[in-house]
N, C-alpha and C positions, 0 to 999 in steps of 0.2 A: 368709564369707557362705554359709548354707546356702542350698538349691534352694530348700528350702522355703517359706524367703520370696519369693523371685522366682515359686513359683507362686501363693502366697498374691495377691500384688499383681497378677499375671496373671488370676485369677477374678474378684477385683473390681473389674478394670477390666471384663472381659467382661460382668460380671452391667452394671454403671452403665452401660456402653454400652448393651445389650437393655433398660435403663430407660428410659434417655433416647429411643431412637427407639421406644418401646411410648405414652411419656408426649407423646413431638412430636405419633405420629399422630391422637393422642388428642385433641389439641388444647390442651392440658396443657403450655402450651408453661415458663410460669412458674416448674413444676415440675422442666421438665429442668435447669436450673444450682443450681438446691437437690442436684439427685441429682449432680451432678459437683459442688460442691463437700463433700456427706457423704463422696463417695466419697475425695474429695482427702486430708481431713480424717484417716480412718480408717487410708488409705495409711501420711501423716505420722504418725501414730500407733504404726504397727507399726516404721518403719523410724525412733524416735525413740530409741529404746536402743541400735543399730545407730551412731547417726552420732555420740551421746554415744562410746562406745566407740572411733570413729574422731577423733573431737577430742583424748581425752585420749594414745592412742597416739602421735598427731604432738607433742605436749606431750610426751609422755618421748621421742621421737627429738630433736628441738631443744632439749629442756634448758630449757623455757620456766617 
């Protein structure tokens, strides 16, 4: 696993956080769980060739 991804996923948690409590103050409250789940969403997305990758490795370790 490169760094890269671990800062990748570090930024946009930061940004989705500074969303969420810019969009609470705001009163925008409805808004803040649309912005944590895009965030969620985006995450699972970067880290979805990653865990592919890590399923089929355990599949040739056990012979499955």
């Amino acid at each position: 696993m490169d760094v890269d991804i671990l800062f990748k996923i570090a930024g946009i948690g930061i940004i989705v956080a500074v969303l969420n409590q810019v969009l609470s103050r705001s009163g925008k409250d409805e808004y803040t769980m649309v912005t944590t789940l895009a965030g969620l969403i985006i995450v699972f997305m970067i880290l979805l060739p990653h865990l592919i990758e890590l399923f089929d490795y355990i599949k040739a370790v056990f012979d499955l």
